[in-house]
N, C-alpha and C positions, 0 to 999 in steps of 0.2 A: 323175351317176348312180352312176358308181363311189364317191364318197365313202358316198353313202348305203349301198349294198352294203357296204362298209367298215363303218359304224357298224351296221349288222344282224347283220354276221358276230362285232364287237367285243363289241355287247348279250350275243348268243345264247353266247359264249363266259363272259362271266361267273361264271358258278358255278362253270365248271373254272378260275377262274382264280382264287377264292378257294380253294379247297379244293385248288388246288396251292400257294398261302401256307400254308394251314394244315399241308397236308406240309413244306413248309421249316422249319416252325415245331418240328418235330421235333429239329431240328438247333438252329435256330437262333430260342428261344423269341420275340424280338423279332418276327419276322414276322405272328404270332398275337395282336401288340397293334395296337390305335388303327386298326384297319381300315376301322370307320367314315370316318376319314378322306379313305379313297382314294377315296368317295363323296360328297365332300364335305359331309360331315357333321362339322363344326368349328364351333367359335365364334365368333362375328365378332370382326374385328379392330377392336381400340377406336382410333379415330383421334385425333390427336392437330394436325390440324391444319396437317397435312404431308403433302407429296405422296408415296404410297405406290408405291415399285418390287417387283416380284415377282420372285425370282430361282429357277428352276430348274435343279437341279444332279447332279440324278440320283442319284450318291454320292458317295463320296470323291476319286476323281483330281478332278471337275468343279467338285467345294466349294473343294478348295483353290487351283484355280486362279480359282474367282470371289471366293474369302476375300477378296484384296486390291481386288479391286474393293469388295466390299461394307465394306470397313474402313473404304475412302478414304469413301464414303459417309455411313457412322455419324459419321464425324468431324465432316464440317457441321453435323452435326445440324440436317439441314433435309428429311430424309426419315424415313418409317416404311420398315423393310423384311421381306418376307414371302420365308421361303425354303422352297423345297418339295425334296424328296428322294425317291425310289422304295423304297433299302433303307435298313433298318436300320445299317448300318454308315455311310451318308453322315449319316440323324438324329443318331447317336451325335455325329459329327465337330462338326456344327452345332450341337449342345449345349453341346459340351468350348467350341467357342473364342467363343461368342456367346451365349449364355448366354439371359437373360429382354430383352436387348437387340436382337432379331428374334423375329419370331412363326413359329412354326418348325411344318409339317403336313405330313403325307406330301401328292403330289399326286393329284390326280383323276382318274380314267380318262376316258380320251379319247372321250366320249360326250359328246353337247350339254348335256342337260339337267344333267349331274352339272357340268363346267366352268363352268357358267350358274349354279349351286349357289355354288360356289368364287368365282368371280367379284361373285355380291352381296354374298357375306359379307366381304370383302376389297376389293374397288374401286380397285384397282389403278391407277394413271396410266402406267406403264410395265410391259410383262412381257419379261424377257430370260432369255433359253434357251440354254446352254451348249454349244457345241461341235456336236453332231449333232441332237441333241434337238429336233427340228420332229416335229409332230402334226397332221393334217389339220386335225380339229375343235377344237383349241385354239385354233391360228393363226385358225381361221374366228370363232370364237366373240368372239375380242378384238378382230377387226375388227368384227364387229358392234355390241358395245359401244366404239367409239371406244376403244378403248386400243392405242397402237402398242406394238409389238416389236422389237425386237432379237436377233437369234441372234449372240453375243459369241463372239472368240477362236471365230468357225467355222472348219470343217473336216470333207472328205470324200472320202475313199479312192477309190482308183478303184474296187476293189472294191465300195465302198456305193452308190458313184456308178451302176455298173451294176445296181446292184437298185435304185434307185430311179428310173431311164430305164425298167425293165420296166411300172411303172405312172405311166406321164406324163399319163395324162390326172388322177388324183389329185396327182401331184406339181408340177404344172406350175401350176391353181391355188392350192396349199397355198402356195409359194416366193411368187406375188402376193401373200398376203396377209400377206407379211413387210414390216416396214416397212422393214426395215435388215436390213442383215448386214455384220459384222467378221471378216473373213477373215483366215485366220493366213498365207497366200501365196499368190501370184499363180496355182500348180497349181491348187490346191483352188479358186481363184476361179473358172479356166477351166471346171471342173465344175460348179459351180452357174450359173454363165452358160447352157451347154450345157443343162441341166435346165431352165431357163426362168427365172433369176433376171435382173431387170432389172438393169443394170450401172452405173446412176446410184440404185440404192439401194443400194450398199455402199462397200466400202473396204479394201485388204489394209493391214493393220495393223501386221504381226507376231503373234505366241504373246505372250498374257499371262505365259505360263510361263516366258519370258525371265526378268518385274522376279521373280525370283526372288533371297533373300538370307540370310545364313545371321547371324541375328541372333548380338553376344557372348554372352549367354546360353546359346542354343545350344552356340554355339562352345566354350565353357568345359565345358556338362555331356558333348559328346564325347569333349573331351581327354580328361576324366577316365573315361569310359566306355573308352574306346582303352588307358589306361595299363592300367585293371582289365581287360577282355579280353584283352591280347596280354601281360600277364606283366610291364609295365614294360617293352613293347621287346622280350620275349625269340620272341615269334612274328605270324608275319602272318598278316593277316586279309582272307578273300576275303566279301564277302556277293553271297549269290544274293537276290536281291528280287521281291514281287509275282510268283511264280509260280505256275504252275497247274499243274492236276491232265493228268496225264502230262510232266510237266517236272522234276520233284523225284526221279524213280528218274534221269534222264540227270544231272541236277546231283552227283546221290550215285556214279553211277558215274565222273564226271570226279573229284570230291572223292576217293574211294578210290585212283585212280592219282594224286592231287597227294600223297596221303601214302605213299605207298611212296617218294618222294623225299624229303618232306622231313613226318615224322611231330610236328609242332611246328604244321601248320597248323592256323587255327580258323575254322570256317563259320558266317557270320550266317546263316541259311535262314529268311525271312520269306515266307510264304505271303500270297497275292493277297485271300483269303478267308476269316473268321474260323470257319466252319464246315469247314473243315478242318484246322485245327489240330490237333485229335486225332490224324486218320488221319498226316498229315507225322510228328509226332512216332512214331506207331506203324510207319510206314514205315523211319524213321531206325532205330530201336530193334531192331527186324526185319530190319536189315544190319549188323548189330554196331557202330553208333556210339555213345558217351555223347555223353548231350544234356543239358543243361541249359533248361531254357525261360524266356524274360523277365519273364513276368509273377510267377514264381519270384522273382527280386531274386535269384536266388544266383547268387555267383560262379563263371565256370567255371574250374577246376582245371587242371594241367597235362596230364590225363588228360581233358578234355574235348575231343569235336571238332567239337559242335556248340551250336550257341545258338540255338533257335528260336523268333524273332521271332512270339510268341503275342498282340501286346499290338497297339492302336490307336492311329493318330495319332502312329510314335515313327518311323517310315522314317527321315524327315531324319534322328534323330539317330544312327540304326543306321548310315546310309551315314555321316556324320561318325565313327565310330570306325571304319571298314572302309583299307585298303589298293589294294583294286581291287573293282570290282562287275560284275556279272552283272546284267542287265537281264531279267527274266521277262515270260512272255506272247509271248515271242518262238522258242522252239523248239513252240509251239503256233500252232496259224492264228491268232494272237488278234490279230497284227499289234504286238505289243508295247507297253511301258510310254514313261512319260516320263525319255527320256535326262538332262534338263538338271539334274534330282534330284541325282545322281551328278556328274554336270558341274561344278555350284557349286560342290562340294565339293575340285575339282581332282584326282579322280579316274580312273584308265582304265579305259573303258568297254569289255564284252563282250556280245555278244549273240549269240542262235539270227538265224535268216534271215529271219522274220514281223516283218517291222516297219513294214507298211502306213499305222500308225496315226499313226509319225510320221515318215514317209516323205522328209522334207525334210530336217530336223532330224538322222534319222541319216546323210543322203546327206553332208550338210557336217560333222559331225564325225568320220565315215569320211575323208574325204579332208584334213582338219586331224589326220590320225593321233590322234585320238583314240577311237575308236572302234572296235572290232574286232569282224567278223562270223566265228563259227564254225558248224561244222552237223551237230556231233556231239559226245560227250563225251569220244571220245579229244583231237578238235580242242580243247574247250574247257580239256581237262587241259595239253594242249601250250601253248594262247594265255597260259594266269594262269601257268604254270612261267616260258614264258619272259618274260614281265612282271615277276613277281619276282626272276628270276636278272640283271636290266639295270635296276637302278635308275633310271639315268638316262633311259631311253627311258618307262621308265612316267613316271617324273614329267616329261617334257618331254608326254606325252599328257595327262597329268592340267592342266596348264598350259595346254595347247593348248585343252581345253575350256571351261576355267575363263573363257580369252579369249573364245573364242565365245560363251559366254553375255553376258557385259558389253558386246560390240559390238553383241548386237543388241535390247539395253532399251529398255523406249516406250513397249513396248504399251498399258500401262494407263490411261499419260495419253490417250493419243488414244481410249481406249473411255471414258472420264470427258471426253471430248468430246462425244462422239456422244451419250451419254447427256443433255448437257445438251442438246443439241440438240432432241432427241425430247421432253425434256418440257419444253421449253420450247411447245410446240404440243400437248398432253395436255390434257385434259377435268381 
């Protein structure tokens, strides 16, 4: 009964929820396109004689983390794959690195008949749903057409955990009609358990975000990104990453006391959200910094104190020319970003106190001294001073992570397990 409630309230809301895209669309024109889509209103996927996996990834953190699953994939070539995205910024990503090589549509709103839409046009033999991403009527809908699921590299805060216990009798059957779930640890496992997840349909895995690696390519275009930023060595470089909106005046007030000490610092400031780039740069500009911006190509000068990361898809190689990083989303409730980003890198990591999101993950690089939590900008001006001023302790932190990500690699293979598993039993 409450699902259907659910879907009445979800119908009846529609029109506010196009015509609040079409407000985004202000900002950010891509909203305003291919809308049809989210109605499933697409073109069939021409088949090709291969077993078709669906992958949803919401946006960007989710795409990247399922990139390597869906690479390992393409490479058999013994699958079609259809990937869906909510914003414009994850399409973008799914473009850049996958080209005419996946069939690529916003997804469907969670209403039967439009999923049921989506679903003929596609026909799926597997659908796997990234991280939190479970939908009453999706889940319900692909059990109805025989096609099993997957919730990959899951994971669920306590905090989500508790709004989703608020409506158990919707949640309780939504989690049965999971066929699987890949849990990133044994916490978050105990929460879906609790929620109503049966315990011989899943598996804690690990974070696919672990087989993270920082290809020579990579490698190479940082160095050189690192020489041109910091002067040849002559200044260091702190980046604040993926941050949001009330977090960028606390970063600029910590930045402003890092340079009354040492007036040679340069700030990578990469915002969370591409429709805010403006206002950051107008922010920065508005507290007397010279900024430079990336999508610029122009060098910053010795007179530059900021560089703001305007551009898509470059974090990795932003945090490769950095010195130490700042983790965003985390002096906001948002429960923070992915540490292991940073981590690869051999970096030391900083954070606000919001880091629900990956609640494990900071707990052990916190206590591997890699990781530091501050909870204010005088705090955070203190933590990157005194990081800088003891080389060796930053780089025994930056080491220290580097290790923790390498110890706990896997994930991927055993979710390229599971996968085979499921469609080896698929329609």
């Amino acid at each position: 009964m409450l699902r259907l409630f659910y879907t009445l309230l979800f119908t009846l809301a529609l029109p506010i929820i196009v015509v609040r895209l079409w407000l985004r669309g202000s900002k950010l024109p891509a909203y305003r396109a291919r809308i049809g889509e989210r109605f499933g209103v697409i073109p069939p996927l021409e088949k090709k004689h291969k077993q078709t996996i669906w992958f949803h990834t919401v946006s960007v953190g989710e795409f990247i983390a399922a990139s390597q699953l869906i690479n390992a994939l393409l490479e058999t070539n013994q699958y079609d794959i259809v990937i869906t995205t909510t914003t414009p910024t994850g399409s973008e990503q799914v473009s850049k690195k996958f080209g005419t090589r996946v069939y690529h549509v916003y997804a469907p709103y969670d209403i039967p008949f439009l999923i049921n839409r989506f679903l003929n046009k596609t026909a799926p033999s597997l659908a796997v749903f990234m991280e939190t991403e479970l939908w009453p009527n999706t889940l319900r809908q692909c059990h109805k057409h025989g096609i099993p699921t997957l919730l990959a590299n899951g994971r669920l805060s306590a905090k989500s955990a508790k709004g989703y216990a608020k409506f158990s009798s919707l949640t309780k059957p939504m989690l049965h009609n999971l066929s699987f779930a890949a849990i990133q640890n044994s916490a978050d496992a105990e929460r879906f358990y609790r929620l109503g997840l049966a315990q011989n349909n899943s598996e804690v895995t690990g974070s696919i975000k672990f087989d993270i690696a920082v290809d020579a390519t990579i490698a190479e275009r940082a160095a050189q990104l690192k020489g041109e930023y910091s002067l040849e060595g002559k200044r260091k470089i702190l980046i604040a990453a993926s941050t949001h909106r009330g977090e960028d005046e606390i970063i600029l007030d910590a930045f402003h006391k890092l340079l009354e000490r040492d007036n040679s610092l340069l700030l990578l400031l990469v915002p969370r959200h591409p429709d805010r780039f403006n206002n950051v740069a107008q922010l920065c500009t508005t507290r007397g910094f010279y900024i430079v911006t990336r999508s610029s190509q122009q060098a910053p000068s010795a007179q530059t104190h900021i560089v703001l990361g305007d551009t898509m898809g470059e974090l990795m190689l932003m945090y490769g020319a950095a010195d130490i990083a700042f983790v965003g989303g985390s002096f906001v409730a948002n429960g923070g970003h992915n540490y292991l980003e940073p981590a690869v890198w051999g970096l030391p990591i900083v954070s606000g106190p919001s880091q629900f999101n990956f609640a494990t993950i900071a707990q052990a690089l916190t206590q591997a001294a890699s990781l530091y939590t501050v909870h204010s900008a005088d705090e955070l001006a203190d933590q990157v001073d005194g990081l800088f001023a003891n080389a060796a302790i930053a780089q025994q932190a930056g080491l220290a992570g580097k290790r923790f990500v390498s110890e706990n690699q896997g994930a991927t293979q055993k979710h390229l397990d599971i996968i085979q598993r499921l469609l080896a039993n698929a329609p």
